[in-house]
C-alpha positions, 0 to 999 in steps of 0.5 A, a space after each residue: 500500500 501508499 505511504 504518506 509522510 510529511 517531509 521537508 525535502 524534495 521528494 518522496 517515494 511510494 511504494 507498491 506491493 500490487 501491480 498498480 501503476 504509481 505516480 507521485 507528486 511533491 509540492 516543495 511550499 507546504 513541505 507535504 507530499 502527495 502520492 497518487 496512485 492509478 491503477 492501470 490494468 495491463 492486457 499482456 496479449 498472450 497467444 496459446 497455440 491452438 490443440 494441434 491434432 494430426 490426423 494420419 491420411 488414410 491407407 489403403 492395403 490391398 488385399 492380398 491375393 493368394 498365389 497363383 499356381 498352375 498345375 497339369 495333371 501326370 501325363 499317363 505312363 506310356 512305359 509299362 513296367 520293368 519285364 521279369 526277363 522275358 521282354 524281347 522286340 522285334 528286329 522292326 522294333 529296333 529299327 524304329 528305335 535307332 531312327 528315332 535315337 540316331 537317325 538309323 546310324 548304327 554306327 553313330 558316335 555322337 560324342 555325348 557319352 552315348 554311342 551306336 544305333 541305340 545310345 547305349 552309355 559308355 562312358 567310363 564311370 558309367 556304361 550300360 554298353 560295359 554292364 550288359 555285356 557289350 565288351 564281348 563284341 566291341 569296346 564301343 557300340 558304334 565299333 558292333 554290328 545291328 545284330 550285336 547291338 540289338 544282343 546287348 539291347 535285350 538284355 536292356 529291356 529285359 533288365 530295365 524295359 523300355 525306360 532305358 531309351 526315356 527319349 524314344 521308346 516304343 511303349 
């Protein structure tokens, strides 16, 4: 609050335990002091910042769609099983199987581990021609006549069947 005092000099201070705005005013003639006070309110303009809220866009996932798979159904067998030994075929047969192998060459090297009219494997970790008795003719199959080779292709079939030759067999 104000404090008044009789003072005989210049000036006097007031004081203030509030916000108010105080003006004082001596008058030097009569040695008194007078203290004016005005309240003035004061506006301090404060700017608050609105909420903020934020808002994700929206997301839109596709359905997932199963996977698409194709599928065919097992050709037939057309090779029927393996014989209990007693298969044989016809010279005709043979033939019709060295056109399709090597173009009727009975005597064909074709230099893939295959050789002779029928393709027999002679290769040296793995010889059909070598197991099935071959060597008592030749020591390859394009080395033995059309008769050898169809001797050693008996024993084949009779063995194995026709899924000796998957490329070209008859049945």
């Amino acid at each position: 609050m104000f404090q008044r005092s009789p003072s005989s000099g210049a000036s006097q201070t007031a004081s203030s335990t509030d916000s108010s705005l105080v003006v004082a005013s001596v008058s030097a003639e009569d040695s008194t002091t007078t203290t004016v006070a005005v309240t003035v309110p004061v506006t301090v303009p404060v700017t608050v910042p609105a909420p903020v809220t934020t808002v994700a866009p929206p997301t839109t996932i596709a359905p997932r769609r199963a996977p698409t798979t194709t599928t065919t159904a097992p050709r037939r067998a057309t090779t029927p099983p393996a014989p209990t030994g007693n298969a044989t075929a016809s010279p005709n047969q043979w033939d019709r199987l060295a056109a399709c192998e090597t173009g009727g060459n009975w005597a064909a090297n074709s230099g893939n581990g295959y050789g002779g009219g029928l393709q027999f494997a002679h290769n040296s970790n793995w010889s059909t021609w070598r197991a099935f008795g071959g060597e008592e003719f030749a020591a390859h199959p394009w080395e033995a006549t059309r008769e050898q080779q169809i001797v050693v292709a008996e024993r084949v079939l009779a063995r194995s069947g026709w899924s000796a030759w998957p490329g070209c067999s008859p049945y």
